[in-house]
Phi, psi and omega in degrees: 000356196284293175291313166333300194291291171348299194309291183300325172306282166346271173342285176321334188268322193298309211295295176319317175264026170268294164342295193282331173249351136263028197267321159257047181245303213260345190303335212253355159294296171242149194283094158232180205292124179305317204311297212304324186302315166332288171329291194298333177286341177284322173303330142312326190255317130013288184268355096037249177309306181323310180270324182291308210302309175333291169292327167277278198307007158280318175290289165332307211262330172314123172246033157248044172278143123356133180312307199292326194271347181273339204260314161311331184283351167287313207259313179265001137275346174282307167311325168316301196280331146324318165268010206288337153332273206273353150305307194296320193284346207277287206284349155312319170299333178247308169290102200305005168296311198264144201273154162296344178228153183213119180313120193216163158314136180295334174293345146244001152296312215274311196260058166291287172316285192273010163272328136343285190290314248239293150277351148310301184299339181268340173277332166321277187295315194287286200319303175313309159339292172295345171275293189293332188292338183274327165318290210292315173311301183311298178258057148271292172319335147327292195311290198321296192290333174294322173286334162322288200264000000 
């Protein structure tokens, strides 16, 4: 299950955080409703975040990971907690617990955005990596277990 489960985490995060960076691209294409699209990029950024905590205490707590799957998983807590500002303010909106507002450095307000974006894209690119490197790893081990038997 170990890599599989890798595979699908990995995928799952690309496709959300495809969503979340074309998503105000396509906005300007198709005639849709602002509330839903609002909803869905919040929902996008939601599982988003949701899926880096996963995958990184997933990888971190594995103990047959890969250099290469630790070092994304590194890469991809960091970016959780760099997003983690705007998942709250996100997830504020729906949960009444959680506040709307959260007093921050004026330096991260004014650069939000492209410390937002910058790490989606860096999270983007480690993960395509990491798919193709786990494709390539699975079949070797194929290659291994066919000679094997």
């Amino acid at each position: 299950m170990g890599k599989r489960f890798e595979k699908t985490l990995s995928f799952l995060l690309l496709l959300s955080i495809l969503l979340l960076l074309i998503g105000p691209i396509l906005i300007n294409f198709i005639n849709i409703n602002t509330d839903l699209y609002d909803k869905a990029w919040n929902l996008s950024l939601l599982l988003s975040w949701i899926l880096m905590f996963i995958y990184g205490l997933y990888i971190l707590m594995e103990k047959n990971s890969r250099s290469f799957s630790i070092f994304v998983a590194i890469v991809t807590v960091l970016a959780f907690i760099i997003l983690s500002y705007h998942a709250i303010i996100v997830a504020g909106k729906y949960i009444a617990v959680i506040p709307k507002y959260i007093a921050v450095e004026e330096r991260l307000v004014t650069m939000g955005q492209q410390v937002f974006y910058t790490a989606l894209i860096v999270v983007y690119i480690v993960h395509i990596i990491n798919l193709i490197l786990l494709g390539r790893y699975k079949s070797n081990d194929d290659g291994l277990n066919k000679k094997e038997q």
